[in-house]
C-alpha positions, 0 to 999 in steps of 0.5 A, a space after each residue: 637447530 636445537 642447542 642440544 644438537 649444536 653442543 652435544 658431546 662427540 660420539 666417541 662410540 661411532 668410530 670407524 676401524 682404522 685402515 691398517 692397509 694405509 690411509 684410504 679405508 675404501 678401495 673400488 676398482 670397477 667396471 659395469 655395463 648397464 644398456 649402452 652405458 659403460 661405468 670404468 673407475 678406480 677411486 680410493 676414500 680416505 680414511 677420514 672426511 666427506 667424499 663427494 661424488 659430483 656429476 651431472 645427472 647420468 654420469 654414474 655417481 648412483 651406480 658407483 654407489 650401488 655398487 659400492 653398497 653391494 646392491 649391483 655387482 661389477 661385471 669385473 673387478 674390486 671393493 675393499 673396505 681397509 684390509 677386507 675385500 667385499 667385492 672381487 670379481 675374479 675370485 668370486 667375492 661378494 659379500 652381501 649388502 647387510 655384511 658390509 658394515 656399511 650405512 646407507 641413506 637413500 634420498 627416500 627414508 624406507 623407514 618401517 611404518 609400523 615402528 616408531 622412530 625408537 623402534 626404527 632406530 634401534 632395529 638392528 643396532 648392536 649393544 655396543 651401540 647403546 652408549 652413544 644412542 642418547 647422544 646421537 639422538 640429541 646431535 640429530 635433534 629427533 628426541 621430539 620424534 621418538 614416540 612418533 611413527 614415520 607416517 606422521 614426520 616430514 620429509 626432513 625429519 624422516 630422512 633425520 631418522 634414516 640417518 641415525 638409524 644407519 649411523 647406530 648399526 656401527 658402520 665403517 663407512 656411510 653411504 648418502 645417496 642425494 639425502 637433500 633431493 626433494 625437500 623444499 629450501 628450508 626443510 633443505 638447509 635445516 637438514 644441510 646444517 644437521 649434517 655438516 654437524 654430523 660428519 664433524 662429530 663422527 669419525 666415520 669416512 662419508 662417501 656423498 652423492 650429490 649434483 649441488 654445488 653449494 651443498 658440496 661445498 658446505 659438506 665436503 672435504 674432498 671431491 671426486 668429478 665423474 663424467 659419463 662414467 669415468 673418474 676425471 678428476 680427485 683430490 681435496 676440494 680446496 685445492 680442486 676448486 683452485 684449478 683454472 683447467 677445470 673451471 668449466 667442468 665442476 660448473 657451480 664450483 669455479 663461483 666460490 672458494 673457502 676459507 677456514 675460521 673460528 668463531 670470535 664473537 658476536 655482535 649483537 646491534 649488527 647482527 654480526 659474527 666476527 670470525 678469526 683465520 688462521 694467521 690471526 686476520 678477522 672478517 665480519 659475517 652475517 650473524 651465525 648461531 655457533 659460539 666463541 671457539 666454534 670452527 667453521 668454513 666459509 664460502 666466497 664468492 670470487 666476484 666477491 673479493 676486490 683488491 687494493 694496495 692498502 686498506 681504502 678508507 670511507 668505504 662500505 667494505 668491512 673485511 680487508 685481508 692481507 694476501 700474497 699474489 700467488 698467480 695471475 692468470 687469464 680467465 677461461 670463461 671471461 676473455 675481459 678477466 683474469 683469476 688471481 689466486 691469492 694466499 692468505 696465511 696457510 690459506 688460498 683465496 681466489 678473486 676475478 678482476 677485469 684484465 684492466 683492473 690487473 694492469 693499471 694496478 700493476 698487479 703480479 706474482 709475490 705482491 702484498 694486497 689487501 682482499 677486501 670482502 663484503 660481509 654481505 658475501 657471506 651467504 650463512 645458509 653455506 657456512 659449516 662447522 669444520 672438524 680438525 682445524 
């Protein structure tokens, strides 16, 4: 990534319009019938953050999209975007797909071949859009590419450019529909970590498509699970992830939790970062290219956090954090093991210990433990910027 794209200003220029009608800036109440699937959800976007629609493939996570953008139409029911309603069945609204103030991003480009990026880029961009072109071009990291034509960029750079294009029509919400599939694994975390910078900067509601668990996590603030058509579960991902009763249903999601940090500072001779929680608590992580000041969120392993009564001496574990046992409860998935959900400052962390482990340590609710973690753990790939700590 381009120090350009890590330091460029925000893009004040790219705000959504505030949601007079209340916190949610998109409202669907929708029903579809496509062949011997029936799609049947009603799902309210908050007004702010990445909305991830997570689900196995045929689950309707497209379709909701499509018919979210306006390319399909619901066999009953509503679409309203704040106080505008784009879609109403039973009044006979439905307001075409370049009306919608809406940006959509495929997993294919659909870039003009015959423009060049600047001209793919500014095709249909209002004036008001001019302040922010610079900026956004730089946060992106495509001003290489300006003078180029699509036939010439890879997969990542070309979906780069799609981006920015539907970000500079204005839009009041953006629309991505699975913009990682197909790209190999480093073209894949290049273009993951351009867009966790991205949603930080902008102040536009995402909806995001997506069956990756570790791509969700590193990009989302809220999740919304979709099975065989129907909404089963919604809310902030943090707390969704925490939910034992769901653990075999968001599949990747029960492997991990998250943790929110900034960035402290570096060192160098151990190519570490060393991060600060909110409470004030530091942990040592493989090294991140983000500087002092930098927040981020970080991704743990549940088979990753050990406890102990005090902070054990002569031991290759770098990170000790002081928690509260919160619950301890009994593995869904594991008969010999048990969840414990820890509380870490304003934070919540879970950890996965053996049954026998739990007893012998005497563990229970509303005890003080130490949470020891691997700086290994800490899988960088996943570590994102986290706007609004």
């Amino acid at each position: 990534m381009s120090d350009a794209s890590r330091h460029s200003p925000p893009l004040a220029h790219l705000q959504a319009a505030p949601a007079r009608g209340g916190a949610d800036a998109l409202e669907c109440h929708v029903q579809k019938r496509l062949g011997d699937f029936s799609l049947d959800i009603s799902l309210s976007v908050p007004a702010s953050g990445v909305t991830a629609l997570f689900g196995q493939s045929g689950s309707g996570k497209t379709s909701l999209l499509r018919l979210i953008a306006g390319l399909d139409r619901p066999d009953a029911g509503r679409v309203r975007l704040g106080e505008r309603t784009l879609t109403d069945i039973a009044n006979r609204t439905h307001v075409p797909i370049h009306k919608r103030q809406l940006g959509v991003v495929f997993q294919e480009a659909r870039l003009f071949p015959h423009y060049r990026v600047r001209g793919n880029l500014t095709y249909g961009m209002p004036p008001s859009a001019r302040p922010c072109f610079d900026d956004l071009v730089s946060l992106l990291g495509i001003e290489p590419l300006l003078g180029r034509l699509p036939g010439t960029l890879s997969g990542g750079e070309a979906r780069r450019v799609a981006i920015g294009r539907a970000l500079l029509t204005q839009p009041r919400l953006l629309l991505m529909d699975e913009p990682l599939t197909g790209l190999d694994g480093e073209r894949k975390q290049e273009l993951l970590r351009y867009l966790v910078r991205l949603t930080r900067e902008i102040d536009i509601p995402v909806v995001y498509v997506s069956h990756d668990t570790a791509e969700i996590s590193a990009i989302a603030d809220h999740l919304a699970l979709i099975e065989q058509g129907r909404l089963t579960a919604h809310g902030q991902l943090d707390e969704l992830m925490m939910r034992l009763d769901l653990t075999d249903r968001l599949g990747g999601f029960d492997a991990a939790t998250r943790l929110s940090a900034k960035v402290v500072d570096h060192d160098s001779r151990y190519s570490l970062t060393r991060v600060a929680l909110d409470d004030g608590q530091t942990l040592r992580i493989p090294a991140i290219e983000q500087p002092p000041g930098t927040p981020i969120r970080l991704r743990v392993g549940v088979r990753d956090v050990a406890l102990a009564h005090v902070m054990p001496e002569g031991t290759s574990y770098r990170n000790g954090l002081s928690a509260v046992i919160e619950a301890i409860e009994p593995s869904p998935q594991a008969p010999s093991a048990s969840e414990v959900r820890l509380r870490v400052g304003r934070q919540r962390l879970r950890a996965r210990l053996t049954r026998q482990a739990c007893d012998e340590m005497q563990l229970k609710a509303g005890m003080i433990v130490i949470g020891l973690i691997r700086s290994v753990a800490f899988d960088s790939r996943f570590q994102s910027g986290n706007k609004g700590l």
